[in-house]
C-alpha positions in Angstrom: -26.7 -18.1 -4.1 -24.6 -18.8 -7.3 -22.3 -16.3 -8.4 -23.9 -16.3 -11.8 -27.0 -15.2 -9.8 -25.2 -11.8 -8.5 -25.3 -8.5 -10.9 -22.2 -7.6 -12.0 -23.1 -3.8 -11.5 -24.2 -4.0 -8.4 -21.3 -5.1 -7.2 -19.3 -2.8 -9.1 -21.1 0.2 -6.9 -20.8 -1.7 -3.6 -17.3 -2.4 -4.2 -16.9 1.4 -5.0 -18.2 2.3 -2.0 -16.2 0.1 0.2 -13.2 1.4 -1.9 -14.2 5.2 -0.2 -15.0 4.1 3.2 -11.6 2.8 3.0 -10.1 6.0 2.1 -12.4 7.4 4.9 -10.9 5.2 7.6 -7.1 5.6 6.7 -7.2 9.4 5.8 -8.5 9.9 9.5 -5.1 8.5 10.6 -3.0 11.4 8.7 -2.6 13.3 11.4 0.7 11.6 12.3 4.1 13.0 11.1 7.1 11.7 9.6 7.0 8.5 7.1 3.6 7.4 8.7 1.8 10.2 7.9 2.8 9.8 4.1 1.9 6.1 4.4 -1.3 6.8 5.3 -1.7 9.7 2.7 -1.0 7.5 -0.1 -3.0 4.5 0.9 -5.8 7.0 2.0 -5.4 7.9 -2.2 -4.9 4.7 -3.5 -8.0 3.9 -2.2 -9.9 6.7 -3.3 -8.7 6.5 -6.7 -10.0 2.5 -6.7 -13.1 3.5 -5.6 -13.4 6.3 -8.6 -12.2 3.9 -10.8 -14.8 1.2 -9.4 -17.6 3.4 -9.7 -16.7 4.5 -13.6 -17.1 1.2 -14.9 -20.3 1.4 -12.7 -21.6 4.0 -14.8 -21.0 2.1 -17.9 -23.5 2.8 -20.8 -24.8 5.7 -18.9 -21.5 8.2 -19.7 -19.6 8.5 -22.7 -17.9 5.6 -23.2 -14.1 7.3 -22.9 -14.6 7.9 -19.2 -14.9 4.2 -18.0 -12.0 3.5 -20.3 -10.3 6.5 -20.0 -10.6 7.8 -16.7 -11.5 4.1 -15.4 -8.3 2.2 -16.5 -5.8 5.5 -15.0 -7.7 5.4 -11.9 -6.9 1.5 -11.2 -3.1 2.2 -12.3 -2.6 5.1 -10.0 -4.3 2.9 -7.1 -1.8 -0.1 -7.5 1.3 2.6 -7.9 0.0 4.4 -4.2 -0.2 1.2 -2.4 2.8 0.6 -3.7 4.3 3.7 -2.3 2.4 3.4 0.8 4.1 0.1 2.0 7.1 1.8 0.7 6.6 5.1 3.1 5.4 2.5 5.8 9.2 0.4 5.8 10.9 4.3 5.2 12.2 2.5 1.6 12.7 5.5 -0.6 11.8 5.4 -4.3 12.1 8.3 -6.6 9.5 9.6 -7.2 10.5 10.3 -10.8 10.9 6.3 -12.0 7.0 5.6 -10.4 6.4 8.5 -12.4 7.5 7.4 -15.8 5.6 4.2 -14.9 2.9 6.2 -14.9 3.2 7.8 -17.6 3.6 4.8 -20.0 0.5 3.5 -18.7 -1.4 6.7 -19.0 0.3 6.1 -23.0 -0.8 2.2 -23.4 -4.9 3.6 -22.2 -4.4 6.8 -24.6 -3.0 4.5 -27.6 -6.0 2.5 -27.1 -8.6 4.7 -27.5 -6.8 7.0 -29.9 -5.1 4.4 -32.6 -7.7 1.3 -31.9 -4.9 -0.6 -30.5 -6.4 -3.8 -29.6 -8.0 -4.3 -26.3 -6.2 -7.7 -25.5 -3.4 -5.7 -26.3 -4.3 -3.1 -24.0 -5.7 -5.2 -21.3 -2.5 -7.9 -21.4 -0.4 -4.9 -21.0 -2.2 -2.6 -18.2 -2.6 -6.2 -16.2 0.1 -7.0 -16.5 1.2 -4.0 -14.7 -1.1 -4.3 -12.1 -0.1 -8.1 -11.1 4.0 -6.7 -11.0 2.9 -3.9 -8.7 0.8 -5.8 -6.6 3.6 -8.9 -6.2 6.0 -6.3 -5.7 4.3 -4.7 -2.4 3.6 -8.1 -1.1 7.4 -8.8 -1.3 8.0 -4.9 0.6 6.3 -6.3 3.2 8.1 -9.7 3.3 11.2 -8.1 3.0 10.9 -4.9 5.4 8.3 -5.7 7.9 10.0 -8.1 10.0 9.1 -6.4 13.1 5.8 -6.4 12.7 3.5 -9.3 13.9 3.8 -11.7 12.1 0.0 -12.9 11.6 -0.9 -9.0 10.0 2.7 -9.5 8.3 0.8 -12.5 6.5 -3.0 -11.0 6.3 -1.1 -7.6 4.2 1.2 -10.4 1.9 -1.4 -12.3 1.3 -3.9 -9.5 0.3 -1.5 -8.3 -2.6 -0.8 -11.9 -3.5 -4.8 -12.1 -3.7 -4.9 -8.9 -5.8 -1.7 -10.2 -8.0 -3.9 -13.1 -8.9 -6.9 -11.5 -9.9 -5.4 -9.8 -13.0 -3.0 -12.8 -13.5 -6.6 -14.5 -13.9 -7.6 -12.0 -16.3 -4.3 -12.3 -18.1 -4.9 -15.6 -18.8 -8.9 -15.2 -19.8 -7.5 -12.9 -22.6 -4.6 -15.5 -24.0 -7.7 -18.0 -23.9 -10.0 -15.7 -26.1 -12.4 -15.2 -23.0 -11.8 -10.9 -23.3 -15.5 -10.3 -23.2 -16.0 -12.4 -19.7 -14.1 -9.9 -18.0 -15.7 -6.3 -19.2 -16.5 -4.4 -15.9 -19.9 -5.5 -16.1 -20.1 -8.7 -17.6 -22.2 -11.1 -16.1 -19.6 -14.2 -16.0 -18.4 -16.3 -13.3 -14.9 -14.4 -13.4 -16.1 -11.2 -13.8 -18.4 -11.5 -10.6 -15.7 -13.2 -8.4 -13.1 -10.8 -9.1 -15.9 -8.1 -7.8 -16.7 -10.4 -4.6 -12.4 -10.6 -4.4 -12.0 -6.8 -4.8 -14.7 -6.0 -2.1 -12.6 -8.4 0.4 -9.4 -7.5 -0.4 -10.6 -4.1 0.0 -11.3 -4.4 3.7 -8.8 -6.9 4.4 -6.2 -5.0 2.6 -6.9 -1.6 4.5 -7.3 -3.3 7.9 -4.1 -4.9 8.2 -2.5 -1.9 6.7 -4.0 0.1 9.0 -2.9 -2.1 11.8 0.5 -2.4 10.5 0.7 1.2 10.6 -0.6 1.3 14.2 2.2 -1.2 15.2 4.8 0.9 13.9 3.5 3.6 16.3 3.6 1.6 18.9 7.3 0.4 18.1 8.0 4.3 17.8 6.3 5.3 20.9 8.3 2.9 22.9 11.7 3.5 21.5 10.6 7.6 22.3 10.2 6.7 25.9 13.6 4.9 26.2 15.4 8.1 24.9 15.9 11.4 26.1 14.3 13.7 23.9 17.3 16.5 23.8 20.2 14.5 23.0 18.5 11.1 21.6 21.1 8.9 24.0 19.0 6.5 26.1 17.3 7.2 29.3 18.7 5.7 32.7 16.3 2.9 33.2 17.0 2.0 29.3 20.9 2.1 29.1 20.6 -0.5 32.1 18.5 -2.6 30.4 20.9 -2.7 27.7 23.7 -3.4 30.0 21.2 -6.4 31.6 20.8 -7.7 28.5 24.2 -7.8 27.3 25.1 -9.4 30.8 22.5 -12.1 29.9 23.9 -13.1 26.0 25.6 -15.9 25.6 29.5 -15.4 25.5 29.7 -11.7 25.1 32.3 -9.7 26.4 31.7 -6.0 27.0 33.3 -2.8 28.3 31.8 -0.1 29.8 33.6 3.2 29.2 32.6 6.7 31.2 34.4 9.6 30.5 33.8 13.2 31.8 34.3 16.2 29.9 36.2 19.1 32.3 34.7 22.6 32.6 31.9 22.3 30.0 29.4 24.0 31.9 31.4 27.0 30.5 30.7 25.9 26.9 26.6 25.4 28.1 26.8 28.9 29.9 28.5 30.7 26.4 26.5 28.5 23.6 23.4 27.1 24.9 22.7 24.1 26.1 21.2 22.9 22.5 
């Protein structure tokens, strides 16, 4: 079937719904603790705020037209800013909160201007796109950057799902320099408007799979390096210092020294404080 043959609005809904079920299938992973949980939490948002966002252009002509653009166009912004702070949560990379704030916020300004001043809508949509395709190229290079332990074939499924995402406004970028605005209204029946909604509804799944699976890996990673400590002092268990002494023994040309050292009479100081 030709794209030209699909319906732009249909695909708008079915791409909102995959949007939830996303949110569905990460939010059920929340119940860890620490940096993963608040991964999960803000992918588990981002994608609910796509699939609002998704499903207010759906409703096009049907609402008044402020909510699509509106409520539509802040929906989509928050999205890229959470998987933005989800990959950031995911590596333990701390951004203040504050700065994505303020990003925010001039976003939130650009989509009020527009519908307030009649600021023009290439204007508005070079702008907000422009944001997007930064925020998007920006987690993919998170992930390059910090997620070097991770496999490396999921390392490459996440970067190039952000890359994917990147593109997709870049495209619509370029569609507005070119005068081609009205090809890419939420529901226009073009060719770029109907494979950016076949994109999105990829990306979606793809996206939240290997996030989810990077997440996974990183409990894993945690699990392990758990077992190989001892859970009152954090030094490393017996079977794991010698494993680190074995594979110190193994490296090429390294010289090592063991030092032990015992600490007189401290059963006194266990007995008097406690042995935490």
């Amino acid at each position: 079937m030709a794209p030209l043959e699909l319906n732009a609005n249909t695909l708008l809904f079915s791409a909102s719904l995959l949007a939830f079920f996303a949110a569905a299938l990460t939010s059920g992973l929340a119940l860890s603790n620490g940096v993963v949980r608040q991964a999960v939490v803000a992918w588990s948002r981002g994608m609910s705020c796509a699939g609002l966002s998704l499903f207010c252009f759906f409703l096009g002509v049907r609402v008044p037209v402020y909510i699509p653009l509106v409520f539509g166009n802040a929906l989509i912004m928050a999205f890229a800013l959470f998987v933005l702070i989800a990959y950031a949560r995911l590596f333990s990379l701390r951004y203040p909160a504050r700065a994505l704030g303020l990003v925010y916020v001039a976003q939130l300004g650009i989509i009020a201007a527009f519908q307030l001043t009649g600021l023009p809508r290439e204007f508005a949509v070079l702008t907000l796109c422009s944001f997007l395709a930064t925020e998007f190229v920006w987690a993919a290079a998170i992930i390059v950057r910090h997620g070097g332990e991770t496999s490396a074939r999921i390392r490459r499924v996440a970067t190039a799902t952000m890359l994917i995402l990147a593109s997709m406004f870049a495209v619509r970028i370029l569609a507005t320099l070119l005068g081609h605005s009205p090809a890419i209204d939420a529901s226009a029946q073009s060719g770029i408007q109907i494979l950016t909604l076949l994109g999105a509804s990829i990306v979606t799944i793809g996206s939240t799979i290997a996030f989810v699976l990077m997440v996974q890996d990183r409990r894993h990673r945690e699990d392990l390096e758990s077992a190989r400590r001892d859970a009152l002092t954090g030094v490393l268990t017996r079977k794991a210092f010698f494993d680190e002494l074995a594979a110190l023994e193994r490296g090429p040309g390294r010289d090592f020294a063991l030092v032990m050292l015992d600490i007189d009479h401290f059963k006194s100081v266990n007995d008097r404080h406690g042995h935490l």
